[in-house]
N, C-alpha and C positions, 0 to 999 in steps of 0.2 A: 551649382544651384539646384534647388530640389522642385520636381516637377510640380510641385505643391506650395501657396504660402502656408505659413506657421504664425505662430505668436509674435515670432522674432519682425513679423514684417507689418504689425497691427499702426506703429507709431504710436501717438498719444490718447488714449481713451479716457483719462481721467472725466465723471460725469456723465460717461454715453453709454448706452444702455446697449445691450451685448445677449443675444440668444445662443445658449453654448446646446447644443443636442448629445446628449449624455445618454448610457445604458443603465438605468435605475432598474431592472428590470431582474429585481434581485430575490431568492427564495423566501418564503413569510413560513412562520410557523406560528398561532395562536398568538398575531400579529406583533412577531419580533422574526426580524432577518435572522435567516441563521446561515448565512454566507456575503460578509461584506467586501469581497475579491472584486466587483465591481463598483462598489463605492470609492475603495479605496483607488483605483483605478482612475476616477476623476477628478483626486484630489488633486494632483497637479497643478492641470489647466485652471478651476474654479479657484484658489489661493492663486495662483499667478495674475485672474486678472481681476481678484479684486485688492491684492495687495495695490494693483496698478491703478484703482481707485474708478474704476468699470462698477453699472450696475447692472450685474449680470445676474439672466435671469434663465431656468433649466430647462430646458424641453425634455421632457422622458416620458415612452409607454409601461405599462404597467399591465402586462395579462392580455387578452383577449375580450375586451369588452365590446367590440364589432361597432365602433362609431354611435355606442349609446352610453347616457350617464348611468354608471352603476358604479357605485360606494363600494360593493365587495372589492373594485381594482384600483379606488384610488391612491393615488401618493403620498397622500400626506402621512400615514402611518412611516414613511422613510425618511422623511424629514429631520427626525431626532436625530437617528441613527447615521444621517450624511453628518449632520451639526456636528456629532462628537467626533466621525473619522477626520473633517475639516478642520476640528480645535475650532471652531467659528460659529455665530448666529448665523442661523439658516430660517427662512420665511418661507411663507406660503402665501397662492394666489390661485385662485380657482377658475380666475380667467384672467388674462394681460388686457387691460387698458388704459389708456393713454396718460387720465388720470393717476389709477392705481401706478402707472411706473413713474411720472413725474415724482413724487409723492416719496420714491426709494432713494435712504442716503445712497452716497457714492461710496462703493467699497461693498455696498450689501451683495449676498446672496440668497435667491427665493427660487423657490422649484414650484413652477407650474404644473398645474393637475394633468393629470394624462392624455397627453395627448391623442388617444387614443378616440377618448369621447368624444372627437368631433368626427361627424361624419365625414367630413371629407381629405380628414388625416391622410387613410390609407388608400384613398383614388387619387392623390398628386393633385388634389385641385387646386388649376390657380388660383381661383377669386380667394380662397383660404391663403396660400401662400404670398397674396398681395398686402392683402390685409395683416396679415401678419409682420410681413416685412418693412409695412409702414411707420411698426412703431417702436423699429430699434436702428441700431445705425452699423451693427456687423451680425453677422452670425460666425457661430464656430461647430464646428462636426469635429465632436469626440468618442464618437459611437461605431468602430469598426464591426462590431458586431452584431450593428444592423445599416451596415452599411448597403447590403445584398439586397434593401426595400427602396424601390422609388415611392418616398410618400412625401409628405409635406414638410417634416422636420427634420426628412433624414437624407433630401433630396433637392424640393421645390421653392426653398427659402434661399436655395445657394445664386437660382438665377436672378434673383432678385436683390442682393446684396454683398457686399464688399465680403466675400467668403476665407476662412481657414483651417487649420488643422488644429484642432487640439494637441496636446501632449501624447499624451494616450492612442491618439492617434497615427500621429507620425511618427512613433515608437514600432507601432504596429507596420506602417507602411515603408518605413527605412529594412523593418525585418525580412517583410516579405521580398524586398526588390535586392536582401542581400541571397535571399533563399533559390527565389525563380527567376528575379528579374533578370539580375545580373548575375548571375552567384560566380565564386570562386571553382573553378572545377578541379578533379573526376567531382561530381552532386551524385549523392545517394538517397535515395525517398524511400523510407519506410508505411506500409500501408496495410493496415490492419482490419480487424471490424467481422462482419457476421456475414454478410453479402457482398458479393460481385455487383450484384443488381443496383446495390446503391450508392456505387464508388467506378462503374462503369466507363463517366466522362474523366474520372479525375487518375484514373488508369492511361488511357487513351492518351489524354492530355502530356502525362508525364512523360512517358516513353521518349516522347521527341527532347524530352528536356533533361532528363537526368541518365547517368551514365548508369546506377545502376539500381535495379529496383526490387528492392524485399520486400516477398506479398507474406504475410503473416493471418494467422486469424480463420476463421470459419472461409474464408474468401481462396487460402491456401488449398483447401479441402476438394473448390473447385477447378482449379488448376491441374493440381493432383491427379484428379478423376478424367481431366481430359487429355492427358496423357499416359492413361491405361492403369493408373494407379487402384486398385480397391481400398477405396477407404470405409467399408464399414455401413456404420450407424450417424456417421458424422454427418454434421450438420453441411448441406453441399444442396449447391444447385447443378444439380446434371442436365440440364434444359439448358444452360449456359456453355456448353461442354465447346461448343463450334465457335462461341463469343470466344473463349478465353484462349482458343487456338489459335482467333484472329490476332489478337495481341499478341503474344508470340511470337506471331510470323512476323505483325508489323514493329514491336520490338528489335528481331533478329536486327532488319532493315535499318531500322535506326542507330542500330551499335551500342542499345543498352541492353545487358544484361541481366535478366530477370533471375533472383532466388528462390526458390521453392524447399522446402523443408526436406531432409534427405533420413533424418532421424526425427519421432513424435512420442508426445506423452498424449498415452490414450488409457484408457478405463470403461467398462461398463454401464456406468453410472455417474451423470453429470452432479457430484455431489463435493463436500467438501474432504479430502484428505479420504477417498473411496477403496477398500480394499485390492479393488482389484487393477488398482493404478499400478502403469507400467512404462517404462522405455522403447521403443523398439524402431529399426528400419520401416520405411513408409511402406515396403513391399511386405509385413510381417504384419497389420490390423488385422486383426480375425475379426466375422461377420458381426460380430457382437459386441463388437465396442467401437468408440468413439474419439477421432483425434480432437484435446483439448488445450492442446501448447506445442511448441516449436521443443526438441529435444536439444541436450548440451552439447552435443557435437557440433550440429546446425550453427547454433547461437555462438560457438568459437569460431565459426568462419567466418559466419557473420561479424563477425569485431574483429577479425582480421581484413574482412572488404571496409569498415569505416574506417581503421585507418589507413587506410590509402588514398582516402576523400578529403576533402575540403570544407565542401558544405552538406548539411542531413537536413532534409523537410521529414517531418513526425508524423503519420494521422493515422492512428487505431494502435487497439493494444496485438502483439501478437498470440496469445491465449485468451483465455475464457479467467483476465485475470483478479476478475472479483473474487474468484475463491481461492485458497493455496490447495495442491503445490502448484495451479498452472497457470500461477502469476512470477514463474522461476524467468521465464527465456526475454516477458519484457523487461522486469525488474534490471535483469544480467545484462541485454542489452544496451540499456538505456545507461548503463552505469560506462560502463566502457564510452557510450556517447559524451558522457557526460565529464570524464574522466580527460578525454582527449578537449572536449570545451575549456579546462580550466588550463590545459596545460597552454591553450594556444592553437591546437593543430586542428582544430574544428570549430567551424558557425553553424550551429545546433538552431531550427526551428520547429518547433510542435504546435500542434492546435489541432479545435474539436475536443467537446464537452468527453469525452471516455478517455481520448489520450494525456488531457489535463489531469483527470481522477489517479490514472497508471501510474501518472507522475510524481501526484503528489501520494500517491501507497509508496511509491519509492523512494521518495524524501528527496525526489532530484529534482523537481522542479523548478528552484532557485539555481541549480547549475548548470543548466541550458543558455544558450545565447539569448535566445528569446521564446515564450511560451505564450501562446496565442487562446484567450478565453473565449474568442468565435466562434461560434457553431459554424452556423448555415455560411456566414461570409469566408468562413477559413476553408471552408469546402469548395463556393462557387470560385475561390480565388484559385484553388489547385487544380481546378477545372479550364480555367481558363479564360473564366468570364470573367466579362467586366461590370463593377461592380456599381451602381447607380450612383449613390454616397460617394464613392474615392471619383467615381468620373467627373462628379459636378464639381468640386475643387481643384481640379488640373488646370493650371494658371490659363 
């Protein structure tokens, strides 16, 4: 039994009105999306219960508009754009009441204005979350990716009513519990990105959790540095030097083994395909340049430590791989990740908004176990917090 209800456990809803809290919270360009990955993301749950003859109705933010009415964030410009991902008519309502939803056949779908607009969205206020919950008869949390706010729709409606998981959801939270909760071991966590500084807990966190951990990324550079390494011009926080010795030592302790780059592509000049880009040992960066990727020696041992795993958690790229060539070692990696996913002998999970992008530059993103579109929640998860959203639905 899953620590969570689902859809599977809703019974009969035909005619009952249903608050589904969805991530609408999709990029606009000269007011057309131009990335419907989270639209599409909720089509599941929304067809599942209105084929089920539910009149379900959308909770979703839009932007930052700070608990006041402002037209530049609202929803309804998405409205189209969910209608055609759904194959279905899609409605609108600029506020739920009791009337307005009597009023909806059974089977419909309408997306409420942003919830955002009210002020008391993102303070969890009750008397919003009362009121609110008076005039539906379930709620569902489909929004892992904002899961990480205790606010009103994404949180304060759950104690109030008969709560569950969306689809999308429990996709998400079967992945994570195959990843950290429970996983299959040796577990390898790849960990990427620009700072120490801002991956600190989710360092910390891991050590005790997985057996072996590849630090990739600007974050490498700090590592490096704290064991005697000269790295150059490279991007590093040296003020971190004693932080990242603690990890190591408390690493050792734990019995995970930590990777650090033994070979680097570095250059002069953070630019694309830079003349003066080179290969070299981590002890060979001359003062004048800059480590910008993991070298191909590295990245072969590396895909010889995943397979020997079972499970990979994903989060950051390990270069600077928006530019080529020093998109080679994730690309390389990730393939071998991805390679060992299809055959069977790996449960591949990635997330976070840059390791999503890596993935999809490398056209692997579809051949991962599972690929996590959360930012901030796919973070606070690998941190180890607990998350407001997945708390308030644990049976």
């Amino acid at each position: 039994m899953k620590a969570f209800k689902t859809l599977d456990d809703m019974g009969d809803i035909r005619g009952k009105a249903v608050f589904v809290r969805e991530d609408l919270n999709v990029p606009m360009q000269d007011g057309k999306v131009t990335d419907d990955t989270r639209l599409r993301a909720a089509m599941p749950t929304l067809n599942e219960l209105s084929d089920k003859g539910a009149k379900v109705l959308v909770l979703a933010h839009f932007g930052r508009p700070k608990g006041q009415v402002n037209m530049d964030y609202s929803l309804e410009p998405v409205v189209a754009p969910l209608a055609s991902v759904l194959g279905r008519d899609v409605g609108f309502l600029s506020r739920p009441t009791p009337d307005a939803i009597d009023s909806l056949a059974d089977g419909s779908v309408t997306v409420i204005e942003n919830s955002r607009f009210a002020p008391g969205e993102e303070k969890n206020d009750p008397h919003m979350a009362q009121m609110l919950a008076s005039l539906v008869s379930f709620y569902v949390n489909d929004a892992f990716s904002a899961a990480h706010r205790a606010h009103v729709t994404t949180e304060g409606l759950a104690h109030h009513l008969p709560s569950f998981a969306g689809r999308s959801m429990e996709k998400e939270l079967d992945a994570l519990q195959a990843a950290l909760g429970a996983p299959v071991k040796p577990v390898a966590a790849v960990v990427g990105g620009a700072k120490v500084s801002s991956k600190l807990d989710v360092l910390t966190n891991l050590i005790n959790k997985v057996d072996h951990l590849i630090i990739g990324g600007g974050m490498a550079n700090t590592f490096l540095a704290a064991r005697g390494v000269d790295v150059g011009k490279s991007l590093c926080e040296h003020d971190l030097a004693a932080t990242a010795e603690k990890i190591m030592d408390a690493a050792d302790s734990a019995g995970c083994t930590i990777h650090l780059p033994y070979d680097v592509v570095v250059a002069k000049e953070f630019a694309a395909n830079p003349p003066s880009v080179r290969t070299c040992n981590v002890h060979e960066v001359a003062s004048d340049e800059m480590i910008l990727d993991v070298g191909p020696a590295a990245v072969e041992a590396l895909a010889d430590v995943l397979k020997t795993c079972k499970t990979l958690v994903w989060n950051g790229p390990l270069g600077a791989f928006e530019i080529a060539p020093f998109d080679a070692a994730t690309v390389a990696l990730a393939k071998t990740a991805a390679a060992l996913t299809k055959e069977g002998s790996l449960t591949s999970v990635a997330g976070g908004g840059d390791t999503v992008a890596a993935l999809n530059h490398a056209g692997l993103a579809d051949d991962f176990s599972f690929v996590s579109t959360a930012g901030g929640a796919f973070l606070e998860w690998m941190e180890g917090k607990e998350l407001p959203g997945v708390a308030a639905l644990m049976r």
